[in-house]
N, C-alpha and C positions, 0 to 999 in steps of 0.2 A: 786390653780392655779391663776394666775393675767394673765386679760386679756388683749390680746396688744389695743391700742388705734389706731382707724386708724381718720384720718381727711378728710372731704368731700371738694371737690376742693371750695365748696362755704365757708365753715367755715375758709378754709385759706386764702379764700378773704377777709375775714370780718375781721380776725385780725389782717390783715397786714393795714387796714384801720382803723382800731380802736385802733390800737396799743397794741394788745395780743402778748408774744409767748407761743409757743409752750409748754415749761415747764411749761409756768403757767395756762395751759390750766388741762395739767395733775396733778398737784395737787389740783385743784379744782375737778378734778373727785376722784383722788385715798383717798384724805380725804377733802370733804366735805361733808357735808347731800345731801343726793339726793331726791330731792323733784319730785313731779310726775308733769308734763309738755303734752301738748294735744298730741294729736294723740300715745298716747302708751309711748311717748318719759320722759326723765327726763331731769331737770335741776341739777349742780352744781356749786357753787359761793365759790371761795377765794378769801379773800383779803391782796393786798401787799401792801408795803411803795413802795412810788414814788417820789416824789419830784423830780418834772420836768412841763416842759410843757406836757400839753396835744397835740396830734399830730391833733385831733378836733378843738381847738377853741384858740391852742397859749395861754393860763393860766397857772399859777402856779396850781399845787393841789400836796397836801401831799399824797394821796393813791389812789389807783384804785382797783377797784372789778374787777374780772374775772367772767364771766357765761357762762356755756359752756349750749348747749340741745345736747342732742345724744341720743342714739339707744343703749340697752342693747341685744345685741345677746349672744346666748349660746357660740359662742369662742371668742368675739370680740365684743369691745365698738365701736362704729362706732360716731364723732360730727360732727353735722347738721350745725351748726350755733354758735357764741361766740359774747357774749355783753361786751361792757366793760364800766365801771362807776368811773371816777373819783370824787373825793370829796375831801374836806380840815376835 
């Protein structure tokens, strides 16, 4: 069974500030490593091509990382929070 992803209204704040969506929210969870993260929670990190400005600091950079934290429930991934890291 694949668990549905649900997003916490703060995680959607973050990646509309940070410049995530959604889908690449969920391929960092459905195939990344999921690393253990505080309080119970995990991390998962992909990374895309970009080439673009960053929506942060107006630069060029060729890729960004996605990193989501979330909550593994028994029916439902539940994300906390989403970083995002561009780089060249």
């Amino acid at each position: 069974m694949v668990k549905p992803i649900y997003f916490s209204t703060h995680a959607r704040e973050r990646m509309l500030l940070r410049g995530a969506v959604e889908n690449e929210v969920i391929i960092a969870i459905r195939s990344g490593n999921w690393q253990p993260a505080k309080q119970g929670k995990f991390s998962a990190r992909a990374q895309f091509d970009f080439n673009n400005q960053s929506p942060i600091n107006q630069q060029f950079y060729a890729y960004k990382a996605v990193k989501s934290i979330f909550t593994d429930a028994p029916e439902k991934i539940v994300v906390v929070t989403v970083n995002v890291y561009y780089f060249n």
